[in-house]
C-alpha positions, 0 to 999 in steps of 0.5 A: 556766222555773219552779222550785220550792224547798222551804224549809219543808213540813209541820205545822211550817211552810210556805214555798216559793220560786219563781221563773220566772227573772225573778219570784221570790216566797214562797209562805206564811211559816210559819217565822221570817224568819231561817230564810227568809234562811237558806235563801235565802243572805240572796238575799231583796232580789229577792222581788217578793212573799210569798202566803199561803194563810190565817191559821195560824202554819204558813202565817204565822208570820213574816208581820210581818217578812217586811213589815218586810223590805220585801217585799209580803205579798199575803192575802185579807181574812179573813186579813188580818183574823185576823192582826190586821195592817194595813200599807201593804205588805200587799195584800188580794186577791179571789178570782177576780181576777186580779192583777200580780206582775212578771211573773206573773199571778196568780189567788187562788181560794176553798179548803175549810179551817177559817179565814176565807177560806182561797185557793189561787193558780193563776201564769201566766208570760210563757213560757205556763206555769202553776203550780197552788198548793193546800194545806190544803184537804180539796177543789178545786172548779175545774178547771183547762187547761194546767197545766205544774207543780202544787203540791197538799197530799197530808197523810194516807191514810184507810187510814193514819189510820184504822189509827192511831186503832184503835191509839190512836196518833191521837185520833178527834177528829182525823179529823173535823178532817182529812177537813173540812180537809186533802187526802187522797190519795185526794181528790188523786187524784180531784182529778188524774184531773179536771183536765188534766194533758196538759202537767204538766211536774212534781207537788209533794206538799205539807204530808204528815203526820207520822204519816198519811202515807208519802212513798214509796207517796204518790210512788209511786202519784201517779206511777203514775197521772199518769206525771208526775214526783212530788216530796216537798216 
């Protein structure tokens, strides 16, 4: 059975813990390792692994002691190279290929995001479930069957951005950065509506702005129209 904590969600940093009951394994390190250990109860020994979606400090930031700890750090080679960073226990991964963690398999694939390889990371465990992980990304271009539990970025509304940038409170600059790099929600509803949702146990929104976004109408209205339980990470 999958579970999902959120450690960290936003601007300020990303982490997610998740386990099946027999892998447990973070999902990016975008706060201090200290703050992990926290969170965790110090219970970080068992951590089969660390995946990190791409190379911003939100997503990374505590990449190097998180390897110091002893824990594989799994990343696409552009990241990899943008971090600077070799280490035996960091794992560079190809999109499109699947790979072992415990007992999880794994398949990274290709997002839309303004860094070097930027992957999203779709989990299939042993009990034949699958957990879908997309952030930072302004589009999805996979579809995927069976799904049972979905992590997705859901970071602004166009309507709320827009209605911040004619009263000042947003710069213009920002929209061009967002609609090219972030999920909307109208985007993840597109996204949703394309994909089997049949067996969706569970949807995570992930990754809300500060400023453009509102958690209860994202709720809301992801829930009307998947009729799947929605959750605010």
């Amino acid at each position: 059975m999958i579970e999902i904590k959120t450690l960290a969600s936003g601007s300020s940093g990303n982490c997610y813990h998740v386990t099946d009951g027999s892998t447990p394994l973070l999902l990016e390190c975008g706060i201090n390792f200290r703050d992990i250990q926290i969170a965790l109860d110090f219970k970080t020994s068992n951590l089969a692994g660390c995946l990190v979606s791409h190379e911003h400090k939100d997503h990374s930031k505590g990449i190097k002691d998180v390897l110091k700890a002893g824990i594989d750090v799994y990343t696409s080679q552009g990241t990899a190279e943008a971090e600077g960073i070799k280490h035996h226990r960091l794992k560079v991964i190809e999109p499109k290929k699947a790979f072992q963690i415990g007992t999880w398999k794994v398949l990274s694939f290709d997002v839309e995001h303004d860094v070097n390889e930027p992957l999203g990371f779709l989990f299939m465990n042993q009990q034949g479930e699958k957990l879908l992980f997309a952030t930072d990304t302004y589009y999805v271009r996979y579809r995927f069957k069976g799904l049972t539990h979905i992590m997705v970025e859901c970071n602004y509304s166009m309507d709320i951005l827009n209605e911040n940038i004619e009263s000042g409170r947003v710069p213009q600059l920002m929209k061009k950065r967002l609609v090219k790099s972030h999920f909307s929600l109208e985007n993840v509803k597109e996204f949703l509506k394309a994909n089997d949702l049949s067996r969706v146990q569970e949807i995570h929104l992930m990754h809300l702005s500060d400023s453009n976004s509102d958690e209860e109408r994202f709720k809301r209205e992801i829930q009307e129209l998947t009729g799947k339980p929605v959750y605010i990470a």
